[in-house]
Each structure stands twice: as C-alpha cells, then as structure tokens.
Backbone bond lengths (Angstrom), bond angles and torsions (degrees), N, CA, C in turn:
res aa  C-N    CA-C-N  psi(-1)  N-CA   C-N-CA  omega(-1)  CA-C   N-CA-C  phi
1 X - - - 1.446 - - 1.525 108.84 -
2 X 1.558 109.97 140.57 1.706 102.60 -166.53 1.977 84.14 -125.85
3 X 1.306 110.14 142.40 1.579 114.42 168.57 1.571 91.31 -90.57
4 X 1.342 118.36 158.50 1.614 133.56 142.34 1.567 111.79 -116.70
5 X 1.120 130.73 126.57 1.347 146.57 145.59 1.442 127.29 -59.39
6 X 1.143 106.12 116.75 2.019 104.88 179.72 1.647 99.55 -118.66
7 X 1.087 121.26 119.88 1.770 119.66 135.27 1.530 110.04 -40.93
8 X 0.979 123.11 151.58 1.410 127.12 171.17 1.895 109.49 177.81
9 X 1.329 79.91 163.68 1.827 95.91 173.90 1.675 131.96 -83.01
10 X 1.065 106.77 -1.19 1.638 140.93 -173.78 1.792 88.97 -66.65
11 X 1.213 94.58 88.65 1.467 109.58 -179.58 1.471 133.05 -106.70
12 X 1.559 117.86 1.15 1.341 136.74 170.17 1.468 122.17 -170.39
13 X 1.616 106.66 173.69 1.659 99.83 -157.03 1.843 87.76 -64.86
14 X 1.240 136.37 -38.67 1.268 134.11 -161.34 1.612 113.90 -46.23
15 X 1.844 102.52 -35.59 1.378 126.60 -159.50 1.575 97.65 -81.71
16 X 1.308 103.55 -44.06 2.037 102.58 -166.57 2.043 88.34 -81.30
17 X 1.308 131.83 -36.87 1.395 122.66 174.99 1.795 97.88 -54.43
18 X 1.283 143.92 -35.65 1.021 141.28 -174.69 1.627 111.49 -70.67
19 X 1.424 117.18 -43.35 1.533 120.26 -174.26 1.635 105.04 -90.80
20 X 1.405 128.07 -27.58 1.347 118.06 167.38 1.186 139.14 -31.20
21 X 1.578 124.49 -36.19 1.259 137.07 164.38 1.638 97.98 -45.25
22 X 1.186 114.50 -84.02 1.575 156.25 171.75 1.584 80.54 -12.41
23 X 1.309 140.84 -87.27 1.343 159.03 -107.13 1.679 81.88 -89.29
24 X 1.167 94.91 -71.28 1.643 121.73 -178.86 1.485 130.14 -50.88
25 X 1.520 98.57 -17.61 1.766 109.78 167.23 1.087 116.41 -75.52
26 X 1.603 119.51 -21.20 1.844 120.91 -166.88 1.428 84.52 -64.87
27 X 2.154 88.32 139.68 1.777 96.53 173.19 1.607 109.96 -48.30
28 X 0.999 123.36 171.19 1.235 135.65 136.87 2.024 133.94 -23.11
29 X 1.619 83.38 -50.78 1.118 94.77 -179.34 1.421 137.21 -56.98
30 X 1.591 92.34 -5.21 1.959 126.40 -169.94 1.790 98.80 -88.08
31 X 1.142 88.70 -0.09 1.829 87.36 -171.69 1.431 120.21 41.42
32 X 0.790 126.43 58.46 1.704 142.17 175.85 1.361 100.52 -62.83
33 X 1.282 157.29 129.38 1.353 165.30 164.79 1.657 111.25 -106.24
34 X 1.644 117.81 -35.42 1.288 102.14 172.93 1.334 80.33 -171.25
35 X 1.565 123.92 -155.64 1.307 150.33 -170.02 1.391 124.48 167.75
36 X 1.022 123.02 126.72 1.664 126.18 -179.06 2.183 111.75 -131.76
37 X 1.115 109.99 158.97 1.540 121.25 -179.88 1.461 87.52 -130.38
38 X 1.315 104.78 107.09 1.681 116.13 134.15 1.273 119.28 -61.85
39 X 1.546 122.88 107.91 1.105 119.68 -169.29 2.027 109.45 -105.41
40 X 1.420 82.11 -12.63 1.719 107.21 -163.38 2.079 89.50 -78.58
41 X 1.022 107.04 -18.75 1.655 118.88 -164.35 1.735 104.19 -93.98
42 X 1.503 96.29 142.71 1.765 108.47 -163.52 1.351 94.64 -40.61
43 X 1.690 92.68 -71.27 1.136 120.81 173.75 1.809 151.96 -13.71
44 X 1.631 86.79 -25.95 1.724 128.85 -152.04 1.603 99.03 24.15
45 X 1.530 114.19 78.71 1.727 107.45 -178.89 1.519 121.26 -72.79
46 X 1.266 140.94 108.88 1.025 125.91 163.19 1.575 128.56 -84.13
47 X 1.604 104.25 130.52 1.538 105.14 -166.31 1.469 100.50 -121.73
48 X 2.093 98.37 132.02 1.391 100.59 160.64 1.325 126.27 -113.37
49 X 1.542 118.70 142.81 1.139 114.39 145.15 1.578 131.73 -48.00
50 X 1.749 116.18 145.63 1.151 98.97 169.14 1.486 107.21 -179.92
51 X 1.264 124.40 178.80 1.739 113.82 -170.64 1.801 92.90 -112.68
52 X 1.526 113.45 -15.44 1.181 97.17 177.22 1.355 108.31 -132.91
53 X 1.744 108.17 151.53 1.356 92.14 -162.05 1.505 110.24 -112.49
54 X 1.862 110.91 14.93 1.170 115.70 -178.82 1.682 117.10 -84.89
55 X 1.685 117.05 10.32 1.300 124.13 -175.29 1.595 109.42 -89.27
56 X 1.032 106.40 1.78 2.172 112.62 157.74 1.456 104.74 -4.60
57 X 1.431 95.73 -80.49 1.960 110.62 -166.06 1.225 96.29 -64.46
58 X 1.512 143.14 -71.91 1.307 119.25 167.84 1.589 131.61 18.17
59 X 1.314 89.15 -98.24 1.340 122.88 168.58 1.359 115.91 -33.13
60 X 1.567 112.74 -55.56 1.116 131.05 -163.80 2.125 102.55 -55.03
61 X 1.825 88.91 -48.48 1.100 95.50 176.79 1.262 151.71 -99.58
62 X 1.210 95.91 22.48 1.484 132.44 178.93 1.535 103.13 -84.69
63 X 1.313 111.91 -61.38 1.548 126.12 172.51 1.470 112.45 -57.73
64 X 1.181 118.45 -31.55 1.722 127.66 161.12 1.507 104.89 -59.27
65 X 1.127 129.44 -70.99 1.300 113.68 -170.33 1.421 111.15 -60.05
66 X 0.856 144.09 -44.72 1.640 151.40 175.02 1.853 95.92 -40.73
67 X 1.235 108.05 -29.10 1.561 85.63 -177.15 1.258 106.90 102.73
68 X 1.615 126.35 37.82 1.441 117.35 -162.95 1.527 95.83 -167.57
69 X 1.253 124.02 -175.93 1.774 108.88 -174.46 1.882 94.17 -150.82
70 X 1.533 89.29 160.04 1.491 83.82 175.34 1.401 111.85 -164.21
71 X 0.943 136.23 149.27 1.485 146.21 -120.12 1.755 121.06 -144.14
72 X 1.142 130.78 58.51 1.550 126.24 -121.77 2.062 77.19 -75.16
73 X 1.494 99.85 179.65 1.376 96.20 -156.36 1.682 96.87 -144.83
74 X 1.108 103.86 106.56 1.924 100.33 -159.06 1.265 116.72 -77.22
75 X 1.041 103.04 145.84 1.344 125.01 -172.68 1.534 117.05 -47.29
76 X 1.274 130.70 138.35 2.049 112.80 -177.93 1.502 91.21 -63.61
C-alpha cells in the first residue's frame, strides 16, 4: 500500500462533498483504497490510499475539475 500527499485548497466539509464525485470517478483501475481531506491542516493535505503510486496526475485532475487544485508533495 503506497499513501500520496497533496497540498491543496479543499478547505471545508462543503469543499471535499464538492470533489468526491471527482475523487470517486477515477476508474478503478487507479486502485484507490481510500482517501481523506485534512481540513483541520494549514496545508488542507489530502491523502490517498493506493496500490499504485503512479496515479499523482489522476488525482491531480480529478481535484482540477472539481474546481480546486492540488499539489502532490514528495516524498523525503
């Protein structure tokens, strides 16, 4: 299981109910395992679960269409 970290603008429960669709459309094939928005975080980090960790842009653009941006955040 690999986490990804995003910076992002996802700034309340209203905002992550807005990108969920979005989040939740990636095929399957992206192996999505879960997803969460720290909303409580400067940052607002959103972290995914996942088996692969090449779905970045995905992600990236999933949160783009929602109207919101996100910033994956590399690993040390």
């Amino acid at each position: 299981m690999e986490t990804l970290n995003f910076k992002t603008n996802i700034n309340c429960s209203g905002c992550v109910a807005a990108v969920t669709p979005f989040l939740n459309s990636i095929p399957s094939v992206a192996h999505i395992d879960g997803w969460n928005v720290d909303t409580e975080s400067p940052d607002k980090i959103l972290t995914v679960q996942t088996t692969d960790n090449r779905i970045g842009e995905e992600i990236q653009k999933a949160v783009e269409q929602a109207g919101y941006w996100a910033e994956l955040i590399p690993r040390p």
